[in-house]
N, C-alpha and C positions, 0 to 999 in steps of 0.2 A: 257843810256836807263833808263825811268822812272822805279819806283819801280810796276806801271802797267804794263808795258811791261816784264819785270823781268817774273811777273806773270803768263800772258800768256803763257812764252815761255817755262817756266817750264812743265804748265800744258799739252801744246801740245807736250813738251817728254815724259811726262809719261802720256799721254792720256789713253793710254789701259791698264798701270796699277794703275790707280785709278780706272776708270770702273771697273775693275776686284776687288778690294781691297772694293769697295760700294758693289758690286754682293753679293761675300763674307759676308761682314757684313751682308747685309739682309736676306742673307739664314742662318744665326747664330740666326738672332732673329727670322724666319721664324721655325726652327727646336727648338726653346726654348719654343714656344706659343705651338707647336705640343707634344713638350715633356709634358710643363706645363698639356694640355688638356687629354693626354694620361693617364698624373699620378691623375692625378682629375676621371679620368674614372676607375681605379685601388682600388683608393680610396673608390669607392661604393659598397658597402658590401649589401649581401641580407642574413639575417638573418629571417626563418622560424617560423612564429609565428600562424602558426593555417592551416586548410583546409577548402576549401568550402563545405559547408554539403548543402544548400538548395539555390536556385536562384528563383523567383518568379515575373512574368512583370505581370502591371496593365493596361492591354488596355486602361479601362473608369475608368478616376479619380473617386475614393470613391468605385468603382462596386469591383467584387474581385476578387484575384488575379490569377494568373496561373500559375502552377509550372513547371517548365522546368531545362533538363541536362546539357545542351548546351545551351546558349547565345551567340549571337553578343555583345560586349561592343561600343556600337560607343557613339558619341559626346553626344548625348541627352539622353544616357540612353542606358537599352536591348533591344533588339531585340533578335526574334524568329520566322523563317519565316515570316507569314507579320504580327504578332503581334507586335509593339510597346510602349514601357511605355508610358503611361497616355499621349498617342497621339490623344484619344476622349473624350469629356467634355460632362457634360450636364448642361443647360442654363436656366437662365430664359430668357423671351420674350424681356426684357433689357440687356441680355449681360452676365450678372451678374452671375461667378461662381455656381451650386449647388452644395453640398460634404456632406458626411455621418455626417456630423456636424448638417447640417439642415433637412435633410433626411435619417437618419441612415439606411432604408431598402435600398438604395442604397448597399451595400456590399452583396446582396444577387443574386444582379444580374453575371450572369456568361458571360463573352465572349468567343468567340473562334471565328477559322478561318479556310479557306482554300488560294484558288490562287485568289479566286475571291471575297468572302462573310465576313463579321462579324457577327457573329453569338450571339444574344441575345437570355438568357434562365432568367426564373426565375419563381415560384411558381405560378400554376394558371394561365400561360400565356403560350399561343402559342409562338412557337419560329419567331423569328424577324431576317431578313436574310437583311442586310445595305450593298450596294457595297462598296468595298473598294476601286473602283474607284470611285468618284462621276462626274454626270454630270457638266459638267460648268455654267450649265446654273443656276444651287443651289446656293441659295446665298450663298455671304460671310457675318457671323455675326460678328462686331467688340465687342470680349470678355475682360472679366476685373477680371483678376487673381491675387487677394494679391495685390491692389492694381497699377498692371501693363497692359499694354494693350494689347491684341495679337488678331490675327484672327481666323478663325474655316470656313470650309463649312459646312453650313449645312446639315444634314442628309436625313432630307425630311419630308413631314408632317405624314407619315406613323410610323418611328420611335418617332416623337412626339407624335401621340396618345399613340400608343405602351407603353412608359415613363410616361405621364400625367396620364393613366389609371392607371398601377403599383404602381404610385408613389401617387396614390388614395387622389391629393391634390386639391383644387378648383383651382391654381395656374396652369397653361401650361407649359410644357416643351419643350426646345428642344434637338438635340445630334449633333456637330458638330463634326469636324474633322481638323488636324492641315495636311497642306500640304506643302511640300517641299520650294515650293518657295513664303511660308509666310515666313513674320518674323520670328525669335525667342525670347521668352523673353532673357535678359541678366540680372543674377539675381545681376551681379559686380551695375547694376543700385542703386540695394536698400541695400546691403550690399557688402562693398568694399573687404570685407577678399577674395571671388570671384575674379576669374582672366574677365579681360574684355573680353577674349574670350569666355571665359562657355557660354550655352546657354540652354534653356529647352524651351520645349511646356506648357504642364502641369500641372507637377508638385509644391510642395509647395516653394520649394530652387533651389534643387539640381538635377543630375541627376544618380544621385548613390547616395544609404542610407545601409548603413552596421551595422549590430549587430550581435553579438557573442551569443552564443548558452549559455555560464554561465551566461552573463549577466543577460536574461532571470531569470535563475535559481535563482538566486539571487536576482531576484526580488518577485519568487513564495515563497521562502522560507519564505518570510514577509507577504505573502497575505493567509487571510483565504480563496479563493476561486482563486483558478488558473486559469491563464490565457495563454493565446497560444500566439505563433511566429506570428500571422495572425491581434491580437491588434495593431499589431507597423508597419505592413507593408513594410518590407524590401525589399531591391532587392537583396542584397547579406548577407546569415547568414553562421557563422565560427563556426566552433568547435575547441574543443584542446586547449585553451584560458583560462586564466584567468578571472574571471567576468570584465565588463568595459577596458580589454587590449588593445582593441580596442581606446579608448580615449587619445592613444600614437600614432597611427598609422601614422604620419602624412604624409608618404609616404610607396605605398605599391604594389607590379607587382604579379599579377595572369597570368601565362602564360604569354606573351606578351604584359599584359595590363596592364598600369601604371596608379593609380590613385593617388590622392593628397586630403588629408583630409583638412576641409576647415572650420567646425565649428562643434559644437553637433547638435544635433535633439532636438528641445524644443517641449516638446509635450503640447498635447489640450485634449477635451473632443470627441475626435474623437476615443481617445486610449478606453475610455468607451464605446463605441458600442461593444455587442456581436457579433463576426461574424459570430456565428450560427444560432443566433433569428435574429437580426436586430436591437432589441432593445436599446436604449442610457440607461445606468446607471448614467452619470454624476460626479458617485464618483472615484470609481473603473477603476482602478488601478490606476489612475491620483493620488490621495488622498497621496497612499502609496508612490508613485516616489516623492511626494514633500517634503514627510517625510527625505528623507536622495538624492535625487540627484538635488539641487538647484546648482544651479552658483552660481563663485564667484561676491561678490559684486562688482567689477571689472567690469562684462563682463553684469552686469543686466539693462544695456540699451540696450544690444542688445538680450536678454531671458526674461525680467521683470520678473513673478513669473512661470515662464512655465521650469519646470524639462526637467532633459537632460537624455536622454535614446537612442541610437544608434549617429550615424554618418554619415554626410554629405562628401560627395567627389566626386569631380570634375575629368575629365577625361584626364588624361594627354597624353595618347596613348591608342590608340583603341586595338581590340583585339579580340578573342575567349577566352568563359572561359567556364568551365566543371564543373558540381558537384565533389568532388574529387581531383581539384587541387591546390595544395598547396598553402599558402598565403605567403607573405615574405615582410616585415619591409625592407626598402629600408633606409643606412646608411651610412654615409660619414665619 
């Protein structure tokens, strides 16, 4: 018999117990990759580095803020009932972004909500009641954020006067609205540190901005004139912290909700608007932050001369989060 046959005939006596003997093996490395995964998961240490003291969503980019106990953490940011972060813009008649940059009395406008309304207030003006449904029949404006593209419905001409008048500029405005089954920006487009899933409406980066309560502190402690939590515009601020401890964070679960640090916050001349007058300083507090928090030269193609003050972070896992609960440095 060839040394072929030889082999066959082996194989069909012990047909059932090589089967069995392959079974075997693969459930050996099936239960090693399990164990492997198990001890990786053991390995992750939550070590406590501060509490949420204050949570705050920005309906309308630049407008201000709203403080809230309870937040949704989803993809794009908080939520709180049907308020969502800087899920409304206001436009020029080309598309084109407006922000407290070029309109600092922007920050003085207030929103709010119910089930049905967004509700615009602000000095000198009757209140301005926007569905939060809009009809279909409103256009879509195509918007241009940071140099990115996105869509908006718009509001209606009713909100434009509303805005144009406030905003007491010879210039027209309008106020759209970002809707579900628009795009989203992908901020991984123009900075890669971004995971290509992240996504915002909005906002400048990110869809979570974090700073610490010392940090602050430590920043008034240098300025002749103090400034508030409300210049830097966070969505989540920590206490119990170290000044700048945050700037370690790279991984962090409040409740349920897992975020991932992703770069600093480079500030602008936005941080110089008062939030109580409206007014732009231009100096203040930018001035002082560049005094001692520059980037490393390293990293100044992606900051140039713009100081770092809070923290960018992506959303890793969604969640509920509460004023009060704990923060915890996520560690391997």
């Amino acid at each position: 018999m060839s040394q072929f046959g030889n082999l066959v005939q082996i194989y069909s006596q012990n047909r059932k117990g090589l089967l069995y003997a392959a079974g075997v093996g693969l459930g050996i490395i099936g239960v090693g990759i399990l164990m492997k995964s198990l001890l990786k998961r053991r390995q992750r240490k939550l070590i406590q580095v501060g509490v949420v003291s204050q949570m705050c969503i920005y309906p309308i980019k630049s407008c201000k803020g709203v403080s809230v106990n309870t937040a949704e953490c989803l993809e794009m940011g908080l939520k709180h009932g049907e308020l969502r972060d800087r899920h409304w813009l206001v436009i020029q008649e080309d598309g084109h972004k407006v922000t407290g940059r070029q309109e600092p009395r922007l920050v003085l406008i207030t929103a709010s909500s119910d089930d049905v309304y967004l509700y615009l207030n602000a000095a000198e003006m009757e209140e301005l009641r926007v569905p939060l449904k809009l009809s279909r029949s409103n256009s879509v404006k195509d918007c241009r954020v940071w140099g990115s593209d996105i869509q908006g419905r718009d509001c209606g001409d009713e909100a434009s006067r509303w805005i144009t008048r406030y905003l007491n500029n010879e210039k027209t405005f309008r106020l759209v609205q970002y809707e579900f089954d628009m795009q989203p920006r992908r901020p991984h487009d123009t900075e890669k540190r971004f995971k290509p899933k992240d996504k915002i409406a909005y906002p400048d980066y990110s869809p979570i901005m974090l700073l610490s309560e010392a940090s602050l502190e430590d920043l008034n402690t240098r300025m002749e004139k103090k400034v508030e939590m409300r210049n830097f515009r966070p969505s989540i601020v920590v206490t119990g912290c170290d000044a700048f401890a945050e700037d370690s964070w790279d991984e962090i679960q409040i409740g349920s909700t897992c975020l991932r640090r992703v770069m600093a916050c480079g500030r602008c001349i936005f941080t110089t608007v008062d939030p109580e007058t409206g007014v732009i300083d231009r100096k203040q507090p930018l001035e002082t932050l560049k005094s001692y928090r520059k980037c490393d030269p390293s990293e100044q193609h992606l900051y140039k001369s713009s100081p770092l003050f809070g923290q960018c972070y992506g959303v890793d896992q969604t969640g509920i989060l509460h004023v009060g609960d704990p923060v915890y440095k996520i560690t391997y």
